[in-house]
C-alpha positions in Angstrom: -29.6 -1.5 -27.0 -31.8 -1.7 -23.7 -35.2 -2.6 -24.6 -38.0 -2.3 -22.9 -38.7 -3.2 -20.2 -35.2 -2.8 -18.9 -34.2 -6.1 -16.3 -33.8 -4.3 -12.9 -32.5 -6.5 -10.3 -32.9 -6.0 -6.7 -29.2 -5.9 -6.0 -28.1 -4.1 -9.0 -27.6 -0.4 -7.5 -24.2 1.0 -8.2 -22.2 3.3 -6.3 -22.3 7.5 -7.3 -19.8 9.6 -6.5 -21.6 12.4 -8.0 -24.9 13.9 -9.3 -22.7 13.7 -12.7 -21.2 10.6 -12.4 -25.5 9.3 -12.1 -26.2 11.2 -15.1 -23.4 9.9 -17.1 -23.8 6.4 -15.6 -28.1 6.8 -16.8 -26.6 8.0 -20.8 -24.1 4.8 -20.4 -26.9 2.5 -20.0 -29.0 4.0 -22.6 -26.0 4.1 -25.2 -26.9 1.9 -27.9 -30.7 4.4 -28.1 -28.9 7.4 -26.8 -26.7 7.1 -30.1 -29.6 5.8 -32.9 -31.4 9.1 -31.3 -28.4 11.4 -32.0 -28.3 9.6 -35.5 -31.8 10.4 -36.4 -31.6 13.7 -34.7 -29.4 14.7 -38.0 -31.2 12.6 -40.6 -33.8 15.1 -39.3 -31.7 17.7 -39.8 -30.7 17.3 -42.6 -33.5 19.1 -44.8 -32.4 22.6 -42.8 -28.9 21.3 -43.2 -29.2 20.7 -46.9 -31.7 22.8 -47.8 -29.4 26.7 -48.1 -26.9 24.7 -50.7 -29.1 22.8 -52.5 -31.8 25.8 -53.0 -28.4 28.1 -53.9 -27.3 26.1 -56.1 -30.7 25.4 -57.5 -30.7 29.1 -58.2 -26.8 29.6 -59.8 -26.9 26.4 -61.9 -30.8 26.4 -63.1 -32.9 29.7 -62.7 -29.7 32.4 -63.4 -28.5 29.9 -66.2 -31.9 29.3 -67.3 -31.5 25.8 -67.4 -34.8 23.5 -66.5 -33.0 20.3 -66.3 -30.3 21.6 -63.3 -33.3 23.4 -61.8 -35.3 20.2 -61.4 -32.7 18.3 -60.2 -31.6 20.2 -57.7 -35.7 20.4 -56.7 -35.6 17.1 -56.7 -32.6 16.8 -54.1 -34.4 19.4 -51.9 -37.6 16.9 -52.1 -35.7 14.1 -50.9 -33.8 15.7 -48.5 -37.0 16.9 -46.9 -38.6 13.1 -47.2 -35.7 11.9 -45.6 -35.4 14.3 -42.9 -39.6 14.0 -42.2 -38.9 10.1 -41.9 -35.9 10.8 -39.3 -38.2 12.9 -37.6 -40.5 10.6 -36.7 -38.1 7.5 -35.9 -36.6 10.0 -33.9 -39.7 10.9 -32.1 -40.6 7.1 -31.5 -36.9 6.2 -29.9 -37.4 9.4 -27.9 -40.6 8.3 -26.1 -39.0 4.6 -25.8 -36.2 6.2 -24.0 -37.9 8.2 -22.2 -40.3 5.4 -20.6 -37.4 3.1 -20.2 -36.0 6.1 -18.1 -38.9 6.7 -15.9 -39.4 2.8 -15.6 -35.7 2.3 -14.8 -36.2 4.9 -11.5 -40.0 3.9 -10.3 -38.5 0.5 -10.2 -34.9 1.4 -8.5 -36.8 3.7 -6.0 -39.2 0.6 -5.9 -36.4 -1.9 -5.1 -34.5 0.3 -2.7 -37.6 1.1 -0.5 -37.7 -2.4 -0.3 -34.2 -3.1 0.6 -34.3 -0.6 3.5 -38.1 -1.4 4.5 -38.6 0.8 8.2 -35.4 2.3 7.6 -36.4 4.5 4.2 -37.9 7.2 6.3 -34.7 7.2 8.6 -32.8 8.2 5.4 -35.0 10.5 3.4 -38.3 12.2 3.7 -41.6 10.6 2.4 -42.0 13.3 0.0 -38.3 12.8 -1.4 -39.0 9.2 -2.7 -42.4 10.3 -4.5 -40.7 13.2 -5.9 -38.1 10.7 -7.3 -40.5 8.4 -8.5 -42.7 10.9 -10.0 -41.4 14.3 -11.0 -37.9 13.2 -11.1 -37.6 9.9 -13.5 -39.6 12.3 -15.9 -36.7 14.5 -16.0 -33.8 12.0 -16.6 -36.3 11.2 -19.5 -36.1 14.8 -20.8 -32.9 14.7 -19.9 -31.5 12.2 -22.3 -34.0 13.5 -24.9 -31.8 16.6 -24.6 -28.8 15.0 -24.8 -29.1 13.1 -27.9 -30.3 16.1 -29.3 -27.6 18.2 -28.2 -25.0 15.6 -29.7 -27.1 16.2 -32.9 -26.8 20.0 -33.3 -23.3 19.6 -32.6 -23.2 17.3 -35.2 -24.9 19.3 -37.7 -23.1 22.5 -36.6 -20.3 21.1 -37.5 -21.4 20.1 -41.3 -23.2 23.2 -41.8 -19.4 25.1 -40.9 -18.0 22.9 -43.1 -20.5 23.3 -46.1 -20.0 27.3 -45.1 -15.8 26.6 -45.5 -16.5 25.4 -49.0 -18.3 28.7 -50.1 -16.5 30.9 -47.4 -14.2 30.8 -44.9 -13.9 34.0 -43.9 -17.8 33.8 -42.7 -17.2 30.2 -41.9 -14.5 31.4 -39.4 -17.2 34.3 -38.1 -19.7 31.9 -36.7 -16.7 29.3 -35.6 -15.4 32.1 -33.5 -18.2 33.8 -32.8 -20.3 31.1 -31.4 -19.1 30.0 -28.7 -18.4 33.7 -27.2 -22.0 34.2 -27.8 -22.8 31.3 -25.8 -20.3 31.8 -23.0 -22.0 35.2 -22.6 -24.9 32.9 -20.6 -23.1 31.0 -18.2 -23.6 33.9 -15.7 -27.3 32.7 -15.3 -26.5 29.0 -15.5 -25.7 29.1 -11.8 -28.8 31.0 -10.4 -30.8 28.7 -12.6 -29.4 26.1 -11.0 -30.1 27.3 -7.2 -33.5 28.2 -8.0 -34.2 24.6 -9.4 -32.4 22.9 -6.8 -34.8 25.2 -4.5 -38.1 24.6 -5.9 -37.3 20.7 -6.0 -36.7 20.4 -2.6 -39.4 22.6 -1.6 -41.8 20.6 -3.4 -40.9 17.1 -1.8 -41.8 18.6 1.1 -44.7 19.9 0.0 -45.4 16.4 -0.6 -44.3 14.8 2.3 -47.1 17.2 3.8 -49.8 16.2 1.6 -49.2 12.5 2.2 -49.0 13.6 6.2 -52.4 15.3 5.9 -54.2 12.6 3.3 -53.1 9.9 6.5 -54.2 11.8 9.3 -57.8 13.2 7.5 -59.6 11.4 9.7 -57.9 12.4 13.0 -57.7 15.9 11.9 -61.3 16.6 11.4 -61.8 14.3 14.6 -59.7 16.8 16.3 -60.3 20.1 14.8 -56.9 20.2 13.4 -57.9 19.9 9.4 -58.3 23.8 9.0 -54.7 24.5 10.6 -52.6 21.7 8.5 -55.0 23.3 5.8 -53.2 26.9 6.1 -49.9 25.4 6.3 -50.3 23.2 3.3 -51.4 26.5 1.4 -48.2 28.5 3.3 -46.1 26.0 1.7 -48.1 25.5 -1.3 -47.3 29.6 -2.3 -43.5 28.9 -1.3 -43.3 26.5 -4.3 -45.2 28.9 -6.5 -43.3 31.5 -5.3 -39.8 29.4 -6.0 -41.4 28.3 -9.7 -41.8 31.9 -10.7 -38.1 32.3 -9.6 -37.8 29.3 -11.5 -39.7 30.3 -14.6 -37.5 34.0 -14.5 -34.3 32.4 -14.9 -35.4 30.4 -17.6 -36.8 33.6 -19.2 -33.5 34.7 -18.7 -31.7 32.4 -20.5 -34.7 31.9 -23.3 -34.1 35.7 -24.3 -30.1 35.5 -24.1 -30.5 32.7 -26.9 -32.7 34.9 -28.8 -30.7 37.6 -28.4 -27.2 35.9 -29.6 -29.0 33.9 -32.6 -30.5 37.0 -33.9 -27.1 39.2 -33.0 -25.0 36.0 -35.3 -27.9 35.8 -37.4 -27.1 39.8 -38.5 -23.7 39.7 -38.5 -23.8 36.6 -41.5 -26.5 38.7 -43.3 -24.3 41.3 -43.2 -21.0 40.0 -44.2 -22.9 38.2 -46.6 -24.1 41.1 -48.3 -20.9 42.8 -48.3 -19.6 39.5 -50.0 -21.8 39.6 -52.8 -21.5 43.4 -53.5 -17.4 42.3 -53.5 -18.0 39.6 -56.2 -16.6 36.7 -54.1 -20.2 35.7 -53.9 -23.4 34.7 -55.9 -26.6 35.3 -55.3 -27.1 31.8 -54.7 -24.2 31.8 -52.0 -26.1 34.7 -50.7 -29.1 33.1 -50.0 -27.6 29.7 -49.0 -25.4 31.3 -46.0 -28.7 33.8 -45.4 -30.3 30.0 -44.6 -27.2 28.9 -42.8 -27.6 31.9 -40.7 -31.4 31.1 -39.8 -30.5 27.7 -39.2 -27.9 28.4 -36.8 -30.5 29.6 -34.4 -31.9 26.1 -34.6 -28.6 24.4 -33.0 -28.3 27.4 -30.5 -31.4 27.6 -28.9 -31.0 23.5 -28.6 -27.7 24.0 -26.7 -29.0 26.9 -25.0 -32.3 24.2 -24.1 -30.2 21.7 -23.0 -27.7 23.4 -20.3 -31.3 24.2 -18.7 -32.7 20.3 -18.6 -29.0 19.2 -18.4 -29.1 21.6 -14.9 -32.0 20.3 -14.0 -31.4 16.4 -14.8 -28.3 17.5 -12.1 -30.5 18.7 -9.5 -32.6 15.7 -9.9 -30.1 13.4 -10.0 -28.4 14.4 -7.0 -32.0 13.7 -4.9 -32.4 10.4 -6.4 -28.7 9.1 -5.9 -29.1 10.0 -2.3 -32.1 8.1 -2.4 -31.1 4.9 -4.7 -27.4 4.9 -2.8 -28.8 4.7 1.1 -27.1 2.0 2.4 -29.6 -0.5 4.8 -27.9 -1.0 8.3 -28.3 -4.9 8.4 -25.2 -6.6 7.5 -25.6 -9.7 5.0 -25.4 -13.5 5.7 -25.9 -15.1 8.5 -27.4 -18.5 10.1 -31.0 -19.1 8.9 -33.5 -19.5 11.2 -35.7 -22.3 11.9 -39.4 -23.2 11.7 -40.9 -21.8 14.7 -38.3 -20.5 16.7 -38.4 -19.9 20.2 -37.7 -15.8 21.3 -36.1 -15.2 23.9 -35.6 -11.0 24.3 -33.6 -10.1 27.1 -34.7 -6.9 27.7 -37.7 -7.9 29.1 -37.3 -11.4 30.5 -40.1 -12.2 28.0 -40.0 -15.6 26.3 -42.0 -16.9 23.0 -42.7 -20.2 23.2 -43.5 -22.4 19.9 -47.3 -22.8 19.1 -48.4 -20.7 22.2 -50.9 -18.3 22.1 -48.8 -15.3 24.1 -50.3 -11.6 25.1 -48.8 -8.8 26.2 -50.2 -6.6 28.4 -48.4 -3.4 29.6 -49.5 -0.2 31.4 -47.5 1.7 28.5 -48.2 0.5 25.0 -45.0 1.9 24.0 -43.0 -0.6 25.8 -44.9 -3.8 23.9 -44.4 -2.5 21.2 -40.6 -1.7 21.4 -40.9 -5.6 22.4 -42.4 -6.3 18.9 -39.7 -3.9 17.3 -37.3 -6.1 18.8 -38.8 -9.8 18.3 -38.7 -8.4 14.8 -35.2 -7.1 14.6 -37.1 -3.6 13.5 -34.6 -0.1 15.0 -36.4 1.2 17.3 -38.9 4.5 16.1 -38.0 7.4 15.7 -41.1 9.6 16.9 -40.4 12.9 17.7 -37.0 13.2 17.1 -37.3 15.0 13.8 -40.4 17.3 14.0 -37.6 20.3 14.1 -36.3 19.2 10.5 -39.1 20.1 8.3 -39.4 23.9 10.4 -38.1 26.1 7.4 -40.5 28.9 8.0 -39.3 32.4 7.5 -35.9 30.9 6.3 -34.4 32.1 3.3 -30.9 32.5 1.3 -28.4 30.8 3.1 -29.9 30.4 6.2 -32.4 28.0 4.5 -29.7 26.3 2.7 -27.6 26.3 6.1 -30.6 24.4 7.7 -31.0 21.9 5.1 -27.5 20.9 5.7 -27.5 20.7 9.2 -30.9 18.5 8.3 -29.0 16.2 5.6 -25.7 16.0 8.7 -28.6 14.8 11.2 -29.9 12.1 9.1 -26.3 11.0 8.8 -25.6 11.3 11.9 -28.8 8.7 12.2 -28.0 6.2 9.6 -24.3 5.9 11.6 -26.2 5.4 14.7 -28.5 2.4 13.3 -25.4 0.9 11.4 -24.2 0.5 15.2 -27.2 -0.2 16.3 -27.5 -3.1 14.0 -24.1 -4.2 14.4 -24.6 -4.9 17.9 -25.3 -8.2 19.9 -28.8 -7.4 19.6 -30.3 -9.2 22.8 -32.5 -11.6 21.3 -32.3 -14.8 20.9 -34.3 -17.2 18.1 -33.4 -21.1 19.4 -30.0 -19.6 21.4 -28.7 -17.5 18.3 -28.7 -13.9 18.7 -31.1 -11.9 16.1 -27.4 -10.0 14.6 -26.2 -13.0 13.7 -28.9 -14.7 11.7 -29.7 -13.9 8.3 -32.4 -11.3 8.5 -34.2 -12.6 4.8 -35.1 -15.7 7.1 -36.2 -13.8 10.0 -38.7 -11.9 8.0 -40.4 -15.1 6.3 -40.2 -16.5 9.7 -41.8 -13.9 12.2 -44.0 -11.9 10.4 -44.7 -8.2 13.0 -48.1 -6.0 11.9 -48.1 -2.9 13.8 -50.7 -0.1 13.8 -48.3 1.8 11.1 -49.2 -1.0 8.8 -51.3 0.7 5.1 -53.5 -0.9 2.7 -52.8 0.2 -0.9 -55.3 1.0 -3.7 -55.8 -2.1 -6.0 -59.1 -4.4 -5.4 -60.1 -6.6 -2.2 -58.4 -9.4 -3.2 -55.0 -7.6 -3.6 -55.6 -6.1 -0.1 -56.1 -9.8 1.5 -53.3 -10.9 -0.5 -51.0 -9.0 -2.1 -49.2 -11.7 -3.6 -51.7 -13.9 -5.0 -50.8 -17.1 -3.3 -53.6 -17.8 -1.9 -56.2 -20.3 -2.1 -59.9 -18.2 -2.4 -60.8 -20.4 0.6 -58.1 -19.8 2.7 -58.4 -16.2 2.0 -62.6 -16.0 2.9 -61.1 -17.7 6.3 -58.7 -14.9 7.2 -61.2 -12.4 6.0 -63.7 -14.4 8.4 -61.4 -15.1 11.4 -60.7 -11.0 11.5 -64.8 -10.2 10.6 -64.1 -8.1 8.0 -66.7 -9.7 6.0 -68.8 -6.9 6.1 -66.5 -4.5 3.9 -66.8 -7.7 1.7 -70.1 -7.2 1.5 -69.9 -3.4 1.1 -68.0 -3.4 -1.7 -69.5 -3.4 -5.3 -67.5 -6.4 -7.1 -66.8 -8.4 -3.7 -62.8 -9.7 -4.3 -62.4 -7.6 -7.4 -64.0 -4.5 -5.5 -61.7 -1.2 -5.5 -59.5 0.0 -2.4 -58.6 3.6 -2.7 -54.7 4.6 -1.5 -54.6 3.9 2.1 -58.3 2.8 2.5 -59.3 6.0 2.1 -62.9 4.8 1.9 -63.0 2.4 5.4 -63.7 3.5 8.7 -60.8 2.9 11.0 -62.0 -0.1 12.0 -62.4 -2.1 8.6 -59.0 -0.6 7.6 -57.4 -2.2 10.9 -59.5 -5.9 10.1 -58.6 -5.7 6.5 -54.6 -5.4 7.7 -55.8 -8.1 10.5 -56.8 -10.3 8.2 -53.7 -9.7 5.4 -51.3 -10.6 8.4 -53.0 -13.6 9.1 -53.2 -14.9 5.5 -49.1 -14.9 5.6 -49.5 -17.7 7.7 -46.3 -17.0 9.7 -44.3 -19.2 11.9 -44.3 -16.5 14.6 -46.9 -13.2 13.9 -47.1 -10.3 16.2 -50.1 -7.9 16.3 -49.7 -4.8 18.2 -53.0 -3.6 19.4 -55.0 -5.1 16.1 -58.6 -4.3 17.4 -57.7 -0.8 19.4 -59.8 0.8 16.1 -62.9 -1.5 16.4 -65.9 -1.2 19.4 -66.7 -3.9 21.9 -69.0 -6.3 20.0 -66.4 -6.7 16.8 -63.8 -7.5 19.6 -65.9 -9.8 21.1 -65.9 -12.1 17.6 -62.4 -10.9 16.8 -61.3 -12.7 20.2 -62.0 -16.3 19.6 -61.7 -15.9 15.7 -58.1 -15.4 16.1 -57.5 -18.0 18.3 -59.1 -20.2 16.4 -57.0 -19.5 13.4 -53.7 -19.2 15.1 -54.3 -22.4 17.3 -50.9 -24.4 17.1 -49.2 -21.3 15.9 -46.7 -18.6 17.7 -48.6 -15.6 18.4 -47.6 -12.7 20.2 -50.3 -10.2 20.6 -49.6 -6.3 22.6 -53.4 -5.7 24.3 -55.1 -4.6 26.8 -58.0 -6.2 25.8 -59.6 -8.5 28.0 -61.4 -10.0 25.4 -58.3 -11.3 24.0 -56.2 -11.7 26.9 -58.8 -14.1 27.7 -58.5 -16.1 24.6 -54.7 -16.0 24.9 -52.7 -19.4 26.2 -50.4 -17.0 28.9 -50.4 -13.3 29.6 -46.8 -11.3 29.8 -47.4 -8.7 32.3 -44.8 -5.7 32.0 -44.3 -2.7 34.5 -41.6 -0.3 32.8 -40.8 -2.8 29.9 -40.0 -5.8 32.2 -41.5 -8.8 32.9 -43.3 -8.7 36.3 -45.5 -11.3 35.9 -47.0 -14.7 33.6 -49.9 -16.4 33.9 -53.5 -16.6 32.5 -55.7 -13.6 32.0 -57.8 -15.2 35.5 -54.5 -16.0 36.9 -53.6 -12.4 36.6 -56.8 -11.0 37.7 -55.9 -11.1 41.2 -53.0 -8.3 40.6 -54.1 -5.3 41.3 -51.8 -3.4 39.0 -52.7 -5.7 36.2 -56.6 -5.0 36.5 -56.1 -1.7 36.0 -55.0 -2.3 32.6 -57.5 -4.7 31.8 -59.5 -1.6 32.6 -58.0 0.8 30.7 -58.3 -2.0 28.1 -62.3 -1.7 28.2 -62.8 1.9 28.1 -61.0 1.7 24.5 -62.2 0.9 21.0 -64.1 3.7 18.9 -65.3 1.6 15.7 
């Protein structure tokens, strides 16, 4: 049996062919609490298994033969039939809730793990919306979904004893419901597929819906900035009534299929009462037959309604699990193994003529930021962004039917397209060098812990102060006041009721712009890196924070590689050389006074000192 909490490894993601084969792969690895559920499912049955033949009985042997010992004994069976079952009932409710948190643990730490392994790349493969979804909404429904399972196993279980206590009395009505049953049942696979759209629907629908929540909850700030808060407003409520609208689609076809099982256990439930009766005005039965296979009858809709309940959560454990092995089965571009990479390498990136040399101090100035920071991308072996190449994806206004699902497949063939364009991508001789080895054939774990990149996509997350500085708790308290000093964020320090053990909502929701980008400043420079690279890590902050930012940094990093992207002349003064680029080249290198004399190059610098809003 898996106990909790189940041992996730990193590596450990197998392959699924299917949303079915994941399901079936999820029950596998619960087995050993899949099956003590389905056992306890019938010791909880057993009271409405037992309880028609041991109350008939009660009645033939003790009440019509007046006989007082018979009568309590059978009582007494009923008692302990029903202590029994109400002890099964609760086990049964205790493993359900274990299995159900060792499901949505499993997931959160699978989706956890894989947006690790793929780092930058998880957005090439799947919306952000998709992996919340999964973590959230869907490892709650392969909980349910097991739930459903072992309970399903169970009523099959018990519908088959309750047959063959009904054999014993009757065949004849024993063969009615054996027959009967599953045509009754069959008569609801007609909605089965609807259902299944419509879910499918809705759960896509509402990824999205979170993808543009996150969007809007990152962009606040720039949106009222810019006006633009009251239009992503209206289209978060446009596509906030689309997932209403697809839940009450949702909701119907559940209705549907609620009322169809009413509807066949009441139409089998009249049909035993029936024959019943006719059996007992016959003489082949007794009363007390009568009123056992009258119970049989009303417990038949029990087992039913569950199978009934779980071709609806066994549908939807489907649809989820078809999002999440898309999800858990992208496959990261970089290839494995590889040379590992030495203690401050030299970079050499051919692209640009620029070269990194060991314990220098190096900025990069360019008249288009874009191009320093496609530099950084590649010093870091990161594929290169993907901005504005997917805006058309998430466009599904006015689209419905199969036009809607025509679009989403022409969405999932793009991102494939993709992912087969950075598998080459990454494949390739990538053009540059760490000490004369190209950056495809090193191994890429060693790159990371070697040149550490902080771009201005970098995020805090919620936790406290401490856990923003340093999120893995290696750190001295010392060394971590210096990084928090050497990028002056000790004012948010300050700010912050608690000091280290002070709260950080999501994001940094909270900060201004500018303590957000020193509190990422100063997390970068606490990993101590053989080689870091800031792009642009003071374009949030005004003039007079530069100004102690400047020397701070240099300070800290002195005897370090460090690239810095700026236009700053407040830190391309403090750097040890300047990389000048015009179109993503190398034009010239020198000192920030060296370079002063170029005309080309001043008006960046310029450029440089008209920036900074914090």
């Amino acid at each position: 049996m898996r106990d909790f909490p189940p041992e996730v490894l990193p590596g450990d993601t197998p392959t699924w062919r299917s949303p079915l084969s994941f399901l079936t792969w999820l029950v596998r690895g619960q087995a050993g609490l899949v099956t003590l559920m389905t056992v306890l499912v019938v010791v909880w049955q057993l009271p409405s298994v037992l309880s028609p033949l041991l109350l008939g009985r009660a009645i033939d042997a003790g009440m019509i033969a007046r006989d007082p010992l018979a009568t309590a004994g059978w009582s007494g069976l009923l008692l302990l039939a029903v202590v029994v079952g109400a002890a099964g009932g609760i086990l049964q409710h205790t493993y359900v809730v274990r299995s159900w948190v060792i499901a949505i643990y499993e997931t959160q730490r699978r989706v956890g793990h894989t947006s690790g392994r793929l780092g930058h790349v998880l957005g090439r493969r799947v919306p952000t919306g998709e992996v919340l979804s999964v973590a959230s909404s869907d490892s709650d429904t392969f909980g349910a979904t097991l739930e459903v399972a072992s309970r399903f196993i169970g009523a099959l279980i018990s519908f088959a004893l309750v047959c063959v206590l009904m054999f014993t009395t009757s065949p004849m009505l024993a063969l009615v419901v054996i027959v009967v049953s599953p045509l009754l049942l069959a008569a609801s696979t007609p909605v089965l597929r609807p259902l299944s759209a419509a879910q499918r629907d809705e759960r896509t629908q509402n990824s999205e819906l979170t993808s543009l929540a996150t969007d809007i909850v990152a962009g606040l700030r720039i949106l009222r900035g810019i006006g633009g808060e009251a239009t992503f407003g209206a289209n978060y409520a446009t596509q906030s009534q689309k997932v209403r609208f697809l839940g009450v689609r949702v909701g119907t076809w559940q209705g549907v299929v609620e009322a169809i099982s009413v509807l066949v256990s009441g139409v089998l439930l009249v049909a035993l009462v029936y024959l019943g009766t006719h059996e007992l005005s016959a003489g082949r039965l007794t009363v007390g037959q009568l009123i056992s296979f009258v119970g049989y009858a009303l417990y038949m809709l029990s087992p039913l309604q569950t199978f009934f309940d779980f071709s609806q959560k066994w549908i939807a454990g489907l649809v989820a699990a078809a999002k999440t092995s898309a999800l858990l089965g992208a496959q990261s571009p970089w290839r494995s193994g590889g040379a590992p990479v030495g203690p401050s390498p030299r970079l050499v990136d051919e692209a640009s003529g620029v070269e990194v040399i060991p314990g220098r101090f190096l900025a990069v100035a360019s008249a288009d930021p874009d191009a320093s920071a496609a530099l950084v991308d590649r010093l870091g072996r990161y594929l290169p962004s993907l901005a504005g190449r997917h805006e058309e994806d998430d466009d599904e206004e006015g689209l419905r039917g199969k036009a809607l699902r025509q679009a989403r497949s022409e969405r999932a063939a793009r991102r494939a397209v993709q992912a087969a364009r950075d598998e080459e991508a990454a494949q390739q001789r990538w053009g540059v060098t760490a000490d004369g080895v190209d950056l495809r054939d090193v191994d890429l774990a060693s790159l990371r812990k070697r040149v550490v990149v902080s771009d201005t996509a970098s995020m805090l997350f919620a936790g406290t102060l401490q856990e923003a500085i340093d999120p893995w708790g290696r750190a001295t308290r010392d060394r971590a006041e210096e990084a928090l000093i050497a990028a002056s964020a000790e004012d948010v320090f300050d700010a912050l009721p608690g000091g280290w053990q002070g709260t950080i909502d999501e994001k940094g929701r909270g900060l201004s712009g500018g303590q957000r980008q020193r509190l990422i400043l100063a997390r970068a420079l606490l990993a101590d890196a053989d080689v870091l690279c800031l792009v642009e890590p003071t374009s949030a902050v005004d003039a007079h924070t530069e100004a102690r930012i400047a020397p701070r940094l240099a300070a800290y990093r002195e005897g370090r590689t460090t690239v810095v992207t700026t236009a700053s002349p407040l830190i391309l003064h403090q750097a040890d050389e300047v990389a000048f680029l015009q179109d993503g080249v190398l034009v010239a290198r020198g000192t920030h006074t060296d370079l002063l004399t170029r005309p080309d190059y001043r008006r960046v610098v310029a450029r440089g000192m008209e920036e900074g809003d914090d």
